[in-house]
VOMARPA-684916 format. One record per residue (C-alpha): residue in three letters; residue number from 0; chain; x, y, z. Coordinates in Angstrom, 3 decimals. Layout:
BEGIN
- Ala,NUM,A,X,Y,Z .
...
//
This chain:
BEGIN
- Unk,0,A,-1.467,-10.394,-15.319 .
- Unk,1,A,1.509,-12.266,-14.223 .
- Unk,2,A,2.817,-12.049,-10.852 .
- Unk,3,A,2.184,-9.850,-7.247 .
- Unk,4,A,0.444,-6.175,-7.867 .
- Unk,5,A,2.520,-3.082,-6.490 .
- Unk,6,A,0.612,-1.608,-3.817 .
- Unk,7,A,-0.440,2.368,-4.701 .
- Unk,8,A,0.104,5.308,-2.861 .
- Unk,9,A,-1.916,4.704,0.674 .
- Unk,10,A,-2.104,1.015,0.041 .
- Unk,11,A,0.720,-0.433,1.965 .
- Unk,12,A,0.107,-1.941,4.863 .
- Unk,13,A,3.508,-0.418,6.520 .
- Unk,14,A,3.218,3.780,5.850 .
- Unk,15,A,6.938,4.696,6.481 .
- Unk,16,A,6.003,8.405,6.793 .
- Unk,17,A,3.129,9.715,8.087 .
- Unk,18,A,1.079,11.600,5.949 .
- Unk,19,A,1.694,14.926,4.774 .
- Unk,20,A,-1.047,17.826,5.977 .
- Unk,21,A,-1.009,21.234,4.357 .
- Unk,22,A,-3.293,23.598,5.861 .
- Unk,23,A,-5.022,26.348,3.857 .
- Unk,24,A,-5.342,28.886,6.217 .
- Unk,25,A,-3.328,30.286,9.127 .
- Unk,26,A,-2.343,28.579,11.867 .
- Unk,27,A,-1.165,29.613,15.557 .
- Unk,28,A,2.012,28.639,16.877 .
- Unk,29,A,3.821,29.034,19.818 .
- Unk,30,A,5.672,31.820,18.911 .
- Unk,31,A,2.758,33.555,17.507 .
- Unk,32,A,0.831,33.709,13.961 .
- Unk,33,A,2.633,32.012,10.964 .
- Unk,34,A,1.602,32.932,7.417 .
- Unk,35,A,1.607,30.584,4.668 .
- Unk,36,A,5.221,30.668,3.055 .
- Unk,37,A,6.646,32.074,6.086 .
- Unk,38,A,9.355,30.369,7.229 .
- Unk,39,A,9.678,32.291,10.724 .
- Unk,40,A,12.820,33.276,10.210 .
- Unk,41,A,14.205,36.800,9.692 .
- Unk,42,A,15.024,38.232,6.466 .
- Unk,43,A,19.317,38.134,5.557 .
- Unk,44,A,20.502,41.478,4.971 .
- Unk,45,A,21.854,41.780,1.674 .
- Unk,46,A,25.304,43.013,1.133 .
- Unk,47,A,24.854,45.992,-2.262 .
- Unk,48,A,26.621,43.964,-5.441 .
- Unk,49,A,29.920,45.006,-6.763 .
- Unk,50,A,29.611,46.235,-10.527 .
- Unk,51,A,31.970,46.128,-13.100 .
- Unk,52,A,33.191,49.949,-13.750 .
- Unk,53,A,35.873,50.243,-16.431 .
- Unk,54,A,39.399,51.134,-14.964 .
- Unk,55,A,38.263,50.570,-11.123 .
- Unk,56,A,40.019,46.749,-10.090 .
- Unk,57,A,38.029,43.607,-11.062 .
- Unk,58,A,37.499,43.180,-7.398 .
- Unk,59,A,36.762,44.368,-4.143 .
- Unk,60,A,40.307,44.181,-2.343 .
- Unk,61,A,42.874,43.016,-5.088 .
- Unk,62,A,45.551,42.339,-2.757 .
- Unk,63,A,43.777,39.046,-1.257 .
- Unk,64,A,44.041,37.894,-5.046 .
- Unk,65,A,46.509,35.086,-6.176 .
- Unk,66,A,49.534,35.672,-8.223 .
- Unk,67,A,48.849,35.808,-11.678 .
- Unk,68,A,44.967,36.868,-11.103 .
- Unk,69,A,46.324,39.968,-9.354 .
- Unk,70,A,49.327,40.267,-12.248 .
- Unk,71,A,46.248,40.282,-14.935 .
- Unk,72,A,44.077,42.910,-12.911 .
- Unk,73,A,47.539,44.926,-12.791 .
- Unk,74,A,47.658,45.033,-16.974 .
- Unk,75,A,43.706,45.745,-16.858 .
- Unk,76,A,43.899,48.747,-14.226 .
- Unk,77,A,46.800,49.854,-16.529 .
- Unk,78,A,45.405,49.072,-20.198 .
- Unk,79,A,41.777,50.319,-18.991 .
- Unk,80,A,43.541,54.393,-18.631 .
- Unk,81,A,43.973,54.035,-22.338 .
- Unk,82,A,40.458,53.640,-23.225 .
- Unk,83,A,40.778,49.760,-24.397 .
- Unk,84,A,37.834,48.021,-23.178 .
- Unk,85,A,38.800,44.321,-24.384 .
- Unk,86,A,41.528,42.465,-25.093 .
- Unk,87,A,42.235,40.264,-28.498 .
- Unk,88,A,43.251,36.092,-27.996 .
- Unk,89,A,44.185,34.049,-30.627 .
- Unk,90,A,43.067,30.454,-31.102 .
- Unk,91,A,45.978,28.560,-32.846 .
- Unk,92,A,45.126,25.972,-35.368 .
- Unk,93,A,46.196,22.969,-33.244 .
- Unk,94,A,43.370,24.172,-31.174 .
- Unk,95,A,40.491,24.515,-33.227 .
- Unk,96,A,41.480,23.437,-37.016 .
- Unk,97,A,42.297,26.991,-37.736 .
- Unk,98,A,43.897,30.124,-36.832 .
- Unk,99,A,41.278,33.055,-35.384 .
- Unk,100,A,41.371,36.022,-32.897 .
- Unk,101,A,38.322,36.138,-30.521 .
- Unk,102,A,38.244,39.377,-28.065 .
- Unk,103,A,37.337,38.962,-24.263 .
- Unk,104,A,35.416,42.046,-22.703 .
- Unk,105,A,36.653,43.290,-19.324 .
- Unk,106,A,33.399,43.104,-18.459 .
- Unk,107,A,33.724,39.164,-19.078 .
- Unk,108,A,36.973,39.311,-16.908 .
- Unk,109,A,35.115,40.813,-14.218 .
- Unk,110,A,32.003,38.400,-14.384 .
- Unk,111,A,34.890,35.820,-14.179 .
- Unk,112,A,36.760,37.312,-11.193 .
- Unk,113,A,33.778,37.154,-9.495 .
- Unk,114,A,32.173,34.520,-10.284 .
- Unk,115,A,29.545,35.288,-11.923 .
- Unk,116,A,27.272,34.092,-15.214 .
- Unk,117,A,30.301,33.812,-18.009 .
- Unk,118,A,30.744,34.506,-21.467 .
- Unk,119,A,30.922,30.990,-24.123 .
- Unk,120,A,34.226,33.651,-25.306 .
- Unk,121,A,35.750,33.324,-21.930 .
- Unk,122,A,34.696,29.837,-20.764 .
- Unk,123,A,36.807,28.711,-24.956 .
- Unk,124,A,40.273,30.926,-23.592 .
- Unk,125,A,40.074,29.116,-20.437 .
- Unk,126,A,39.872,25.928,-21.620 .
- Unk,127,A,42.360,26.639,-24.219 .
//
């Protein structure tokens, strides 16, 4: 073997870091008794999650929306009262070799709106 050997783990002569102890039981503090995979700090109240509800607006309070987000949740409040439940893009042929229609679920829109796991429908519009 050619050359110096790399020292292993506990082998250098310099430890940057002392050595890590994890203790299998529980320990006292001095704020009192700490179980394992307690962190000692309180639990965060967790605000209830907004759900998508056909016809009700895509978000909490609308008006704090920009332009054209709140001008698209305007045409959904108003196409929503007639029952339609998606609405129909089409993908020109400069775009994707040819000419289709793929449909978008409010329920996509809403994800969207609030940021939320998306639709591969959705994510194709948008970067159309």
């Amino acid at each position: 073997m050619c050359g110096k050997g790399v020292a292993q783990l506990g082998e250098q002569e310099a430890q940057s870091l002392a050595p890590l102890i994890v203790p299998s039981e529980t320990r006292e503090i001095e704020h009192g008794e700490v179980v394992l995979g307690d962190s000692g700090y309180p639990m965060a109240e967790i605000a209830p999650r907004f759900d998508f509800e056909l016809g009700l607006p895509m978000v909490e309070n609308p008006s704090q929306l920009t332009t054209q987000l709140w001008n698209l949740n305007r045409w959904y409040m108003t196409v929503a009262k007639e029952g339609k439940f998606y609405l129909m893009a089409t993908v020109k042929e400069q775009h994707y070799f040819r000419e289709y229609c793929v449909h978008v679920e409010f329920r996509e829109l809403f994800q969207m709106y609030n940021q939320r796991a998306l639709d591969k429908s959705l994510i194709s519009c948008y970067c159309l």
